[in-house]
C-alpha positions in Angstrom: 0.0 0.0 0.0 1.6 3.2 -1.0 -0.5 5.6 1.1 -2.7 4.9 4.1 -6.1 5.7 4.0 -8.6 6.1 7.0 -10.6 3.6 7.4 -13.8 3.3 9.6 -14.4 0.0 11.4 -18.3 -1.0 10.9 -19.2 -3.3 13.7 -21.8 -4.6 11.7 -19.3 -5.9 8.8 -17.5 -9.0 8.7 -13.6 -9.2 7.2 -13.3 -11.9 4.3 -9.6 -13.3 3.1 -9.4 -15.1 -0.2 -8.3 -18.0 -0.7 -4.7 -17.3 -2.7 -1.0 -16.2 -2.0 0.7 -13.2 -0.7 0.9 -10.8 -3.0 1.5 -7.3 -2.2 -1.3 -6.6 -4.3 -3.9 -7.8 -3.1 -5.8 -6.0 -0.7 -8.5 -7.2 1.8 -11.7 -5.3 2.1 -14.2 -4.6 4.4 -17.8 -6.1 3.0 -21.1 -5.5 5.2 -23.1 -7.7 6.2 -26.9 -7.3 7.0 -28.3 -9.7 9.8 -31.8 -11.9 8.7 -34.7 -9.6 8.6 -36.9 -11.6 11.3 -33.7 -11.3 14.2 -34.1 -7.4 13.7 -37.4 -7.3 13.7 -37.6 -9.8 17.5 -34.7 -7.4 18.7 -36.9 -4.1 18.1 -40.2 -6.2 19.7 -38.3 -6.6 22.5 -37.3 -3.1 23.2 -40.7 -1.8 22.5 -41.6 -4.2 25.2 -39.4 -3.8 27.9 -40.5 -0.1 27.5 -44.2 -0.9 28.1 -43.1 -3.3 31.1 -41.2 -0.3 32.6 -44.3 2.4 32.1 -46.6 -0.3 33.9 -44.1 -0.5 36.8 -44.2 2.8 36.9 -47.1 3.7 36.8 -48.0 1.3 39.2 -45.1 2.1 41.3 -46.9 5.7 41.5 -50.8 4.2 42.2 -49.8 2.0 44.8 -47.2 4.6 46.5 -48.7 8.1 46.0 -52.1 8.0 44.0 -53.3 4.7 46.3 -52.9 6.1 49.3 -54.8 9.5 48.5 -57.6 7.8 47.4 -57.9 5.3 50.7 -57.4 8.0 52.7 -60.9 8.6 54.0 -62.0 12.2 53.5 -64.7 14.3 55.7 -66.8 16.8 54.9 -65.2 20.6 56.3 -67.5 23.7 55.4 -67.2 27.4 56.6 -69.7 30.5 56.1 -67.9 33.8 55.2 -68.7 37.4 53.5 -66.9 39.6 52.1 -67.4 43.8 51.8 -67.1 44.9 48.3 -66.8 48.5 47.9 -67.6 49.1 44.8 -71.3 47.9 44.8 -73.6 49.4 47.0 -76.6 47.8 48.4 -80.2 48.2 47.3 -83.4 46.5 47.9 -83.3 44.3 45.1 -80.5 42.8 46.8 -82.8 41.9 49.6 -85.1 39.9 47.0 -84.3 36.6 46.3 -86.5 36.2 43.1 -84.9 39.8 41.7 -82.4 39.4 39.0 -80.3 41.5 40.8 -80.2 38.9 43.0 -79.6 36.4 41.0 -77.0 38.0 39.3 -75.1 39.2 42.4 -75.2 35.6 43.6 -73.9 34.0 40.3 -71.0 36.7 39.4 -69.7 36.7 43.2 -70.3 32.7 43.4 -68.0 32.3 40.4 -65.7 34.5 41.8 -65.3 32.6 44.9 -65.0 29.4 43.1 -62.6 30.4 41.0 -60.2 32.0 44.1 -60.6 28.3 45.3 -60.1 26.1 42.0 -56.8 28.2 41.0 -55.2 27.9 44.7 -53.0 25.7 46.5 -56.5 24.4 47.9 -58.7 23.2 44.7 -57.9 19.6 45.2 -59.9 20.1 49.1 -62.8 22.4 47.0 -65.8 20.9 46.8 -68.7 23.7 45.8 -70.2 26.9 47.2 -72.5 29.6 46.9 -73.9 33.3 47.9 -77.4 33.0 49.8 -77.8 35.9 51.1 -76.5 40.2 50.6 -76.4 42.8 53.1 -75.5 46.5 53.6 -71.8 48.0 54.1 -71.3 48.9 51.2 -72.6 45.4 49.4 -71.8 42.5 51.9 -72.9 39.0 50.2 -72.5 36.0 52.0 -71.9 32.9 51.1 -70.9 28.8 52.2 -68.3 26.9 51.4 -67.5 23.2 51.7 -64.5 21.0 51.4 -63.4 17.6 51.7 -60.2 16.9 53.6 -58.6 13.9 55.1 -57.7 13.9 58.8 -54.2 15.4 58.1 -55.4 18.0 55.4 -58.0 18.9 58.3 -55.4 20.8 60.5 -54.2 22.4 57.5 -57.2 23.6 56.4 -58.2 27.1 58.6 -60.2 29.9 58.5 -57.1 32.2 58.3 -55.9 30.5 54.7 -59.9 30.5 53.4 -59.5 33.9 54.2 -56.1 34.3 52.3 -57.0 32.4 49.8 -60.0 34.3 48.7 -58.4 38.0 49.3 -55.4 37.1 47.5 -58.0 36.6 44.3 -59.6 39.4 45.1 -56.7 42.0 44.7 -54.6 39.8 42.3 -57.2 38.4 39.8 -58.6 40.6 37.3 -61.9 41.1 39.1 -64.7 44.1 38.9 -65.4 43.6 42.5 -62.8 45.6 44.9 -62.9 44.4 48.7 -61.8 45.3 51.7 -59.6 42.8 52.7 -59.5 43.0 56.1 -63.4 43.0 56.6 -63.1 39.3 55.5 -64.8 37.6 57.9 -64.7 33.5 57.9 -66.3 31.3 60.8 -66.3 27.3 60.8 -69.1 25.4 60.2 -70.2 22.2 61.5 -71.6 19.4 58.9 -74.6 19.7 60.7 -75.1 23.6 60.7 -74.2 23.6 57.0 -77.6 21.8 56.5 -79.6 23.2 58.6 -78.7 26.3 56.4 -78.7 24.7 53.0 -82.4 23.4 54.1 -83.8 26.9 55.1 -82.1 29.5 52.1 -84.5 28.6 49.7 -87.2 30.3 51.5 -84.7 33.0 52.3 -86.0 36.7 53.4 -84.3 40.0 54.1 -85.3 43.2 56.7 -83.6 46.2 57.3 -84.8 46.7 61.2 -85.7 50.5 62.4 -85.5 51.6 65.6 -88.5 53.9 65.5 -91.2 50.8 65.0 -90.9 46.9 65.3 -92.3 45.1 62.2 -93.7 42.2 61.4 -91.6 38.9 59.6 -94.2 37.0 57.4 -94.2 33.5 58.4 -93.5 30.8 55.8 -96.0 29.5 53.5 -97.2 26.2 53.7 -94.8 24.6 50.9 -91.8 25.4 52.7 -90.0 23.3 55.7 -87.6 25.4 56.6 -87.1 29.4 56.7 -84.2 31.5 57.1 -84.4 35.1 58.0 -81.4 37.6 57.5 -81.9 40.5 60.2 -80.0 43.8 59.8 -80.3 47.2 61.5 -78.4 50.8 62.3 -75.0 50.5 63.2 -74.6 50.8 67.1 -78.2 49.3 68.0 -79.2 46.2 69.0 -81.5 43.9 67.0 -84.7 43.1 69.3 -86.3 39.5 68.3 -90.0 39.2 70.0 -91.4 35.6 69.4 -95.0 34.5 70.7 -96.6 31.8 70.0 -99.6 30.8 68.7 -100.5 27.5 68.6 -100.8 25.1 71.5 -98.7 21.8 71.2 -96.5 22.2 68.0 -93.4 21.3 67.6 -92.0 23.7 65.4 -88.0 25.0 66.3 -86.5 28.1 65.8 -83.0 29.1 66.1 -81.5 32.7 66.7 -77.9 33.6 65.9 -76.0 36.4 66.2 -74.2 37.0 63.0 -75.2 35.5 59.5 -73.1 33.1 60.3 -75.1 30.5 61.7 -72.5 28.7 63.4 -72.7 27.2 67.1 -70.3 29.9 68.1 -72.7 32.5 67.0 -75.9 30.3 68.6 -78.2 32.9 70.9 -80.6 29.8 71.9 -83.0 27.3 70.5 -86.2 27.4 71.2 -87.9 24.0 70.4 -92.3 23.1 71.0 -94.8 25.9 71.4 -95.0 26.4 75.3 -98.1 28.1 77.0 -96.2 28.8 80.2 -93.4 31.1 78.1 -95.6 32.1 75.2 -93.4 34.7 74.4 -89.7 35.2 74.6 -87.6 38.6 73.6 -83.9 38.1 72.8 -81.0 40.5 71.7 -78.1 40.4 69.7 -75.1 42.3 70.2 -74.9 44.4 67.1 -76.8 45.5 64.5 -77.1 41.5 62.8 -79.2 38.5 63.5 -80.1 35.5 61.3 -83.2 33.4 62.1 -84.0 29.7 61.4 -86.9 28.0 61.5 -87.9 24.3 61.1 -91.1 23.0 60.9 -91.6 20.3 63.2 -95.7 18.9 61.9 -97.6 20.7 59.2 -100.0 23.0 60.4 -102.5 25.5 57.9 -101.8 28.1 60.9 -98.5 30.2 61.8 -97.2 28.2 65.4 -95.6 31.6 65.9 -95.5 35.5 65.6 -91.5 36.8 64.8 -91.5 40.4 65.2 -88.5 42.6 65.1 -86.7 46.3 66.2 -83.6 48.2 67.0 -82.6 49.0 70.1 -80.0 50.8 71.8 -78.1 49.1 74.9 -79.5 50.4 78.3 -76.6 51.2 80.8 -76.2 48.2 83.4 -74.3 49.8 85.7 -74.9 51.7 89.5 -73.2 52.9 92.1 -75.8 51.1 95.3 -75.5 52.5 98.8 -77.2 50.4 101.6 -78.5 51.8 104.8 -78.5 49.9 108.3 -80.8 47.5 108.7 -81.3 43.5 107.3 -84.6 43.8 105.4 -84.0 43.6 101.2 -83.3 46.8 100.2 -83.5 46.9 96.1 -83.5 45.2 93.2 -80.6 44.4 90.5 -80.8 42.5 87.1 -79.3 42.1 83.2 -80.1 44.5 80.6 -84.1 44.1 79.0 -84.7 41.3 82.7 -86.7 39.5 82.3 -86.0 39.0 78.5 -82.7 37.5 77.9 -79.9 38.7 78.4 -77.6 39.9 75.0 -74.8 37.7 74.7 -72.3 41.0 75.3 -74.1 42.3 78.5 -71.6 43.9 81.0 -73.0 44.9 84.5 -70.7 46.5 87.1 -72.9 47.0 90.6 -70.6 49.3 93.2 -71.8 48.4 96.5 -71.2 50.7 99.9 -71.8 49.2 103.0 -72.1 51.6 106.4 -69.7 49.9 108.1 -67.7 46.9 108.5 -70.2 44.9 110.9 -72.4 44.7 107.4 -71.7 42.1 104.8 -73.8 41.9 101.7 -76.4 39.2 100.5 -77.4 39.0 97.2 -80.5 36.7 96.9 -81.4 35.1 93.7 -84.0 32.7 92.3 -83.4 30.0 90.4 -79.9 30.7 90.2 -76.7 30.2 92.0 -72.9 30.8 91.6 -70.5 28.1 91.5 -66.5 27.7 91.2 -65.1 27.8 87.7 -64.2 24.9 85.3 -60.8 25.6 84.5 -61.5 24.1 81.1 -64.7 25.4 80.0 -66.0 29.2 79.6 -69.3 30.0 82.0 -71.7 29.4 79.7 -74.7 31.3 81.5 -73.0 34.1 83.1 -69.4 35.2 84.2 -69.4 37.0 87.9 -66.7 38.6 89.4 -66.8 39.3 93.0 -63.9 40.6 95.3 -61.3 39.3 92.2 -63.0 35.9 92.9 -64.1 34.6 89.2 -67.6 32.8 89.3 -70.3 31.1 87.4 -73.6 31.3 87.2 -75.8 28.2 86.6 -79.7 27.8 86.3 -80.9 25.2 89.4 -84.0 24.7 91.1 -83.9 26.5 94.7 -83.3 29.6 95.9 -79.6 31.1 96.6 -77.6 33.4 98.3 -74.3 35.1 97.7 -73.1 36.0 101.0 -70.1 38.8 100.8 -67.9 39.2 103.8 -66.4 42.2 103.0 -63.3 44.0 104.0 -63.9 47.4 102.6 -66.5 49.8 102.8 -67.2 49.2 99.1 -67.4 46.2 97.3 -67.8 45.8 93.3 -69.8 43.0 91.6 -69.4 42.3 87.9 -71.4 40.6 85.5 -70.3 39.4 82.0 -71.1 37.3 79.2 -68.1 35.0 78.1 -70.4 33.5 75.3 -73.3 33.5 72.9 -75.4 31.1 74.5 -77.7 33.7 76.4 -80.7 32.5 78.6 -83.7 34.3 80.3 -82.8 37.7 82.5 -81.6 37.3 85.5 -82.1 39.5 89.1 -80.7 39.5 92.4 -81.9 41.1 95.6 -79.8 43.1 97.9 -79.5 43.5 101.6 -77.0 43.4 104.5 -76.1 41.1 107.2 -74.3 41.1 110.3 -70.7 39.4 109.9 -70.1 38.4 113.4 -73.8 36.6 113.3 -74.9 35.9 110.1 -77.8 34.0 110.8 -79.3 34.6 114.3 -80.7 31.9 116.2 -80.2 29.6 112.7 -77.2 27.9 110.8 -75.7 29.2 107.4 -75.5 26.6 105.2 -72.2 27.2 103.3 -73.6 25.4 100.2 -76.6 27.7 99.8 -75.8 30.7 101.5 -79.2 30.2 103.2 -80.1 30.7 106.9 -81.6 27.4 108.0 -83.3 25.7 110.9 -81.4 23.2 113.2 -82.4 19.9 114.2 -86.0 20.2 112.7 -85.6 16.7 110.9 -85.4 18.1 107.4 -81.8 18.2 106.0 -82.1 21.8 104.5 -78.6 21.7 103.8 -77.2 19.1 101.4 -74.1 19.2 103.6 -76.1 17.9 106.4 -74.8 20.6 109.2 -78.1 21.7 110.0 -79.2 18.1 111.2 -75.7 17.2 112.8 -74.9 17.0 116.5 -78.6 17.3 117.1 -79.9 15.7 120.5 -83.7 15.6 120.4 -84.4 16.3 116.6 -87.8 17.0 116.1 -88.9 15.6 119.9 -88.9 17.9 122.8 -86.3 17.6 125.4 -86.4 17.3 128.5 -85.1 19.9 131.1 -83.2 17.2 133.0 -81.1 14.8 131.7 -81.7 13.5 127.6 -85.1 12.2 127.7 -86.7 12.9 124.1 -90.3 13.2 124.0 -92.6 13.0 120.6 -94.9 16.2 120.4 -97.7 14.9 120.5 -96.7 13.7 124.3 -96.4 17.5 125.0 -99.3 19.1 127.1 -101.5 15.8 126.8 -102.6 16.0 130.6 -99.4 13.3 131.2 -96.0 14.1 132.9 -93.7 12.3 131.2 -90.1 14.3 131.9 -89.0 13.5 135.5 -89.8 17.2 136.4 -93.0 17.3 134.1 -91.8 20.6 132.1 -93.7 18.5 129.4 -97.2 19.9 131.4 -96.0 22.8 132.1 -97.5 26.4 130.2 -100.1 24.3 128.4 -103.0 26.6 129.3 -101.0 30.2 128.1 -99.1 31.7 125.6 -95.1 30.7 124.9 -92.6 32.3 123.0 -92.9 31.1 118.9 -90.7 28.2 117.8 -90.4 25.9 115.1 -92.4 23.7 117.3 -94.9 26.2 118.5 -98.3 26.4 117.1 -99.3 30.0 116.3 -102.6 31.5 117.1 -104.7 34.3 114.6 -104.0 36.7 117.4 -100.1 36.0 116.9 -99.8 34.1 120.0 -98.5 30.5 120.2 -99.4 27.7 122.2 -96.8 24.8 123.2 -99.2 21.8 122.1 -97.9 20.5 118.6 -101.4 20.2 116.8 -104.2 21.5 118.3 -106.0 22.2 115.3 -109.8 20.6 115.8 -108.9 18.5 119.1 -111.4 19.9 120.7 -109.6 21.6 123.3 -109.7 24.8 123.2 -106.1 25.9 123.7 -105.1 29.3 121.4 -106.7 32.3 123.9 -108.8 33.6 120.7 -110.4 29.7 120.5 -108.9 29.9 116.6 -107.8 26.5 116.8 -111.2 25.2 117.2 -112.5 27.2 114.3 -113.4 26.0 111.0 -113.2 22.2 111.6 -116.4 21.4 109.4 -113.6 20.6 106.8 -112.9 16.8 105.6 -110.0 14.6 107.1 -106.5 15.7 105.9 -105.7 13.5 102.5 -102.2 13.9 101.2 -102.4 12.9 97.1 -100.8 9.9 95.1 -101.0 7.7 92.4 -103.7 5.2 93.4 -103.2 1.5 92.9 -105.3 -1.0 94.4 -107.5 0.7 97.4 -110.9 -0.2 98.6 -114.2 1.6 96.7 -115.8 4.5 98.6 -119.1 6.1 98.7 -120.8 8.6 97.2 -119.9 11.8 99.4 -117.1 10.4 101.4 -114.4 12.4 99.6 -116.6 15.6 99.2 -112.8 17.5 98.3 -112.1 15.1 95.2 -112.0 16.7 92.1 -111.8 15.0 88.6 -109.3 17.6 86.6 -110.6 16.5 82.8 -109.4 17.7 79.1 -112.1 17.7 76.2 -114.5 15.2 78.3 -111.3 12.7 79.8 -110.3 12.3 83.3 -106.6 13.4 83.0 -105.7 13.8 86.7 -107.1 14.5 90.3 -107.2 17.2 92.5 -108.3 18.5 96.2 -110.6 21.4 96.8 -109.0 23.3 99.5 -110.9 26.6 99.4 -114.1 28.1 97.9 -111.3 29.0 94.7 -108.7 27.0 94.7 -108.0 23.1 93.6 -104.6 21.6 94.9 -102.9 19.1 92.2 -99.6 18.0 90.9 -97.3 20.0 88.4 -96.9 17.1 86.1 -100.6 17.4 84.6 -99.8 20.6 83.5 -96.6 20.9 81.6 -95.9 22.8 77.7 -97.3 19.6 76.2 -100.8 20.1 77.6 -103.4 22.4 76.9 -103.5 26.7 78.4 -106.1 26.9 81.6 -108.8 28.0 79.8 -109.1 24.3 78.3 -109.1 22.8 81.6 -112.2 21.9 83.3 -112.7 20.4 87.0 -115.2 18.8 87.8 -116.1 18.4 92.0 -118.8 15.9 92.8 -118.2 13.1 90.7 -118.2 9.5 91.8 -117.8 7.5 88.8 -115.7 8.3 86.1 -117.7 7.0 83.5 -121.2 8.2 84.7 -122.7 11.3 85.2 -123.9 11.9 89.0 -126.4 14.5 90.1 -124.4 16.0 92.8 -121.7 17.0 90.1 -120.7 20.3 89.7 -118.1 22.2 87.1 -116.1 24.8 87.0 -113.0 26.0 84.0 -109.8 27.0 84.9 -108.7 30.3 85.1 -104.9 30.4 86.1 -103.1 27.3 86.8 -99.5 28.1 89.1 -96.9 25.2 89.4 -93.9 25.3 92.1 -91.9 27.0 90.3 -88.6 24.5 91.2 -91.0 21.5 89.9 -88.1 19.1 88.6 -90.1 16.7 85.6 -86.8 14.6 85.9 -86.5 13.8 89.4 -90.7 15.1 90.3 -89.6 17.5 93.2 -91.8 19.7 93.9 -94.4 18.0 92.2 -97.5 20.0 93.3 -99.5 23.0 91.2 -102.3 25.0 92.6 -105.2 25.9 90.2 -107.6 29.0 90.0 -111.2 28.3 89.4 -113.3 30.3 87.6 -116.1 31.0 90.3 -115.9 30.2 93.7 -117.5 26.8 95.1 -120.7 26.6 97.0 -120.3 24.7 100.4 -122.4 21.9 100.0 -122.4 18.2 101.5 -121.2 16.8 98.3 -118.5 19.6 97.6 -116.9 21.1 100.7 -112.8 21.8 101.0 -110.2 19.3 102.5 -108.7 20.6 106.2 -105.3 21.5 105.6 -102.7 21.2 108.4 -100.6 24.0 110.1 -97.7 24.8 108.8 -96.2 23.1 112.8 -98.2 20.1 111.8 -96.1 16.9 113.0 -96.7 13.7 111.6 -95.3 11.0 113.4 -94.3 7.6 111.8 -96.6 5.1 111.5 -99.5 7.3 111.2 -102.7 6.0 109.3 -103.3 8.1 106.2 -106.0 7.7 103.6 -105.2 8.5 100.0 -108.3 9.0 97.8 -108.5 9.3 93.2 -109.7 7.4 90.7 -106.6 4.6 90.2 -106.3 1.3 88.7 -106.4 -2.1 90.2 -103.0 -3.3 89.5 -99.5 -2.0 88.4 -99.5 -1.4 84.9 -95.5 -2.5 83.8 
């Protein structure tokens, strides 16, 4: 080879020598040399298939380790209610009309835009829908819902603070024709629950601006919707004032009052749930100038179960500056803003207290009320009291109570303060003063109840017991030497029983008044337990023997078994009936008055005017001659009457016209109020009852 020429080496050819001698020239070459057709085609199969294989790893590899998990995850529903102030449109009253277009516009344009600020965010793949139910003033306000669906993790995530973030930043950043004010966004939580209560009620949806100078009327709901929802708006600075009566007997309708739009339970005023005769009407307040109004049917009815009327208010001051003279007796009255309505859920009170001196403490006496220590965990939910820097709350209970303050100062100040919503019916203390060395002459304090009770009468007034302990002759009398106890009824029987017969002794002239005493209509007492009708003359006036052409004393109960009676031998019986049916008994005590049990008479009964009572009667299912009838005119239960536990079972009811004194209808004796009953006494119980247990 003379010169030497590049050559490429082709891996895909093959070098071929011939078969003959060296020769210098002779040169080899370099000949291609193409594989079968069918090999290339397998070799190219096989890549395209290992490709495949490798996408369906992958891919799987990303289901089963990202995609997977996401969709196991469970999700839960998350929702929020917000609005937002756009000041660019101002409010009108077409607003305020859900079948308007402007409306229907404003909710559409708006609606979109808050989707949108949701789909394009860091938060669309959470997004599940939302939408503008209602607009109010400042300039244009709408309102609207908005729900989501995040897993448990995605859930702590997921605040009010970035839902407000999310939907400002579109509002300034997006090309938008609604400007905001961004920090007027307002976003509260919503519960699954609340989010369908409102869903349910915004189709029959209704706006009112609320004056101050008259209350109007809201139209109730027609008969095609279940559920209403009313938006409430008045002046800035006033209160919204929400008067609800009702009108039927026995429904059970619900309303609920908030106080905001957003009708979350942090905003809940109360719930007021059944028609009730004995609170047929009920005012509340908000704090500011919004309220929203729900109400769900509860049984079809062609008549309203209610009146809703509403007005602006202003907030009455509920503070004083209270300086009490010397003496114990009560002197004033203290209470909530609007008492007896409910209170507003941002009611402050601050009473200043001056007492004359030191030897004074103060009592403040409520009913139906008390104050209790704190839960370090939970807020007071029906009324925050401060008292010397001593934090308190307030609960709703079923006796009376007293606040007793020993004070250290000539003047003493009392707070009161709401620390939630939740608001409940006014409330009002009394006021007096008591001595500090001796708070309760000639009587224990109980600690528990800041009452003044009586020792050793038998009856645990205290539910710490210290009124019956250490007690050496409870409810007997005592002998003057050593511990002999005598029952009462052993006193001034004609029989010495102590060893020095101080038992006998001042039967036959007045005593000082005790607990055991029995007083006299001339204000004297006498030592004899009962001497009502024993005739013996023993009260100096002869009252004690007066008035005993009444019937044998008969406390009531639930009859079962029981012998029959005659016609006339309960002349006091009354049958206490509803349309025609025996619904409970009663005792005539009085020419007006008929003693029964609370428990016949509570909100899911009939108003007095639908009671009758009928005196006389001797069989239920016959009609006697000696029967007479009266209606009901005002029917009073204790007011502490406990339907769980049936304390204070009792009810007394007013008749329209007083009862003639005949020998089929004359009034049961009642006892003293020093009556002693001594065990094993034989008592008749009288009613109409059945023959056996029933269950």
């Amino acid at each position: 080879m003379d010169e030497q020429e590049a050559c490429n080496f082709n891996p895909a050819t093959t070098i071929v020598k011939t078969d003959v001698s060296w020769n210098s020239n002779i040169h080899f070459v370099a000949l291609p040399f193409h594989p079968p057709k069918k090999k290339r085609t397998m070799t190219i199969v096989s890549i395209i298939l290992a490709a495949i294989l490798l996408a369906i790893v992958g891919v799987a590899l990303w289901y089963f380790l990202i995609e997977k998990p996401k969709i196991d995850t469970p999700k839960v529903p998350m929702s929020f209610v917000g609005n937002l102030h756009i000041l660019n449109k101002d409010f009108n009253s077409d607003y305020g009309d859900k079948a308007s277009e402007v409306f229907e516009s404003g909710m559409k344009d708006i609606g979109a835009q808050v989707k949108e600020a949701f789909t394009s965010s860091d938060i669309s793949s959470e997004y599940n829908e939302s939408k503008v139910f209602t607009f109010g003033e400042g300039s244009l306000v709408p309102y609207f819902w908005m729900d989501f669906r995040v897993t448990e993790k995605q859930m702590k995530n997921l605040t009010t603070d970035l839902v407000k973030s999310t939907l400002n930043k579109h509002f300034q950043t997006e090309s938008s024709d609604f400007q905001i004010q961004p920090a007027s966004t307002s976003i509260t939580k919503l519960s699954w629950g609340d989010l369908k209560t409102l869903t349910a009620a915004i189709d029959c949806h209704s706006y009112h601006y609320v004056q101050s100078d008259r209350s109007i009327i809201l139209n109730g709901p027609d008969s095609d919707s279940k559920s209403c929802f009313w938006h409430l708006q008045g002046p800035s600075g006033l209160l919204i004032k929400l008067r609800v009566e009702w009108l039927l007997v026995g429904c059970r309708d619900r309303i609920v009052i908030y106080n905001d739009i957003a009708t979350a339970f942090n905003t809940l005023l109360t719930s007021i749930y059944k028609c009730s005769w004995q609170e047929p009407v009920v005012e509340l307040f908000s704090s500011a100038n919004l309220m929203a109004v729900i109400w769900k049917q509860g049984q079809y009815s062609y008549y309203d179960p209610f009146r809703l009327s509403a007005q602006a208010v202003p907030m009455p001051d509920c503070s004083a500056n209270i300086t009490l003279m010397e003496g114990l007796e009560i002197q004033g009255n203290a209470s909530t803003p609007f008492f007896p309505s409910y209170y507003p859920p941002n009611a402050e009170c601050t009473w200043h207290f001056t007492v004359p001196s030191l030897d004074y403490g103060i009592t403040l006496w409520f009913d139906g009320y008390e104050l209790d220590t704190p839960s370090f965990t939970k807020p007071c939910r029906q009324g925050q009291w401060r008292i010397q820097n001593r934090k308190l709350c307030g609960k709703r209970v079923l006796q009376p109570y007293a606040e007793r303050i020993f004070v250290v100062s000539l003047t003493t100040t009392v707070t009161f303060t709401s620390e939630v919503t939740l608001t409940g019916p006014g409330i009002q203390f009394s006021y007096s003063l008591f001595n500090q060395s001796d708070p309760c002459p000639e009587k224990v304090l109980c600690s528990v109840s800041g009452q003044c009770v009586t020792e050793c009468d038998g009856l645990k007034d205290c539910s710490n017991g210290v009124d019956e302990n250490n007690c050496v002759c409870p409810v007997q009398f005592h002998c003057a030497e050593g511990n002999t106890c005598l029952s009462l009824l052993n006193v001034c029987d004609q029989n010495k029983d102590c060893e020095t017969g101080d038992d006998e002794q001042n039967c036959d002239e007045a005593v000082p008044c005790d607990l055991f005493t029995y007083m006299c209509a001339d204000g004297s007492c006498v030592k004899k337990a009962n001497p009502l009708c024993d005739y013996v003359t023993d009260c100096p006036d002869g009252t004690d023997e007066k008035n005993c052409d009444c019937g044998l004393q008969t406390p009531m109960s639930r009859i079962v078994g029981g012998t029959n009676s005659t016609e006339g031998e309960w002349p006091w019986q009354a049958s206490i009936q509803i349309s025609g049916q025996h619904v409970c008994g009663g005792i005539l005590i009085n020419q007006n008055w008929i003693l029964s049990a609370a428990h016949c008479f509570t909100s899911r009964h009939t108003p007095p005017d639908r009671w009758t009572v009928i005196l006389g009667k001797f069989k239920l299912n016959l009609i006697s001659y000696h029967e007479l009838s009266f209606k009901v005119q005002k029917i009073i239960s204790h007011r502490y009457y406990d339907g769980d536990t049936s304390d204070h079972d009792i009810a007394l009811l007013l008749l329209d016209q007083p009862v003639p004194i005949v020998p089929f209808t004359y009034p049961v004796c009642l006892p003293a109020k020093t009556q002693v009953f001594e065990t094993d006494t034989t008592c008749w119980v009288t009613g109409w009852g059945t023959t056996e247990e029933d269950g």
